[in-house]
C-alpha positions in Angstrom: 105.1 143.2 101.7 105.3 139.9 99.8 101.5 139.1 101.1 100.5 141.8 99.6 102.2 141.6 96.4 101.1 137.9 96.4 97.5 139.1 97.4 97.9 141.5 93.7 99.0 139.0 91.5 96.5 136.8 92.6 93.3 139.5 92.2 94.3 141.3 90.3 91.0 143.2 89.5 90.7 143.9 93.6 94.2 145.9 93.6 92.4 149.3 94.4 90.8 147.5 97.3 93.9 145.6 98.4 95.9 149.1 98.0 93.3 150.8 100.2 93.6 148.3 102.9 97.7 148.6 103.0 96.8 152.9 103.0 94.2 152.6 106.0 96.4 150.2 107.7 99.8 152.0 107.4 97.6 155.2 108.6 95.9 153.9 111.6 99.9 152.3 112.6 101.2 155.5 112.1 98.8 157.2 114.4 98.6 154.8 117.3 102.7 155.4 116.8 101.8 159.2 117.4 99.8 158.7 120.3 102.2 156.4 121.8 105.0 159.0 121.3 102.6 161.1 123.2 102.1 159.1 126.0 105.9 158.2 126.7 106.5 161.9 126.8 103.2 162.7 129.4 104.2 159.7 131.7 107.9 160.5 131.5 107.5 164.0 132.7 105.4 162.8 135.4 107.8 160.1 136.5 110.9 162.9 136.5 108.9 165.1 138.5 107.7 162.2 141.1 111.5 161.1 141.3 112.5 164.9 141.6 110.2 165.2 144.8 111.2 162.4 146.2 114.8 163.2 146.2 114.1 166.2 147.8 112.7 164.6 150.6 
């Protein structure tokens, strides 16, 4: 955070640019954060169900 406030102060006439760049790159974090939920939850079924099996066996 103090980058980019440092970043502000220091262009000021690029803070729409600068404030873009923090948007896009909090946005594309929050989705790879998403996906990686996503993922846990796929592979962590699959493991359960392997470890199910091979307690049955």
């Amino acid at each position: 955070m103090q980058k980019v406030l440092n970043q502000i102060s220091q262009h000021p006439d690029h803070m729409d640019k600068i404030i873009t760049y923090v948007v896009d790159k909090t946005k594309h974090f929050t989705e790879f954060e998403v996906k990686k939920e996503h993922l846990k939850e796929k592979y962590d079924h699959k493991l359960n169900e392997l470890y199910a099996e091979y307690m049955t066996e």
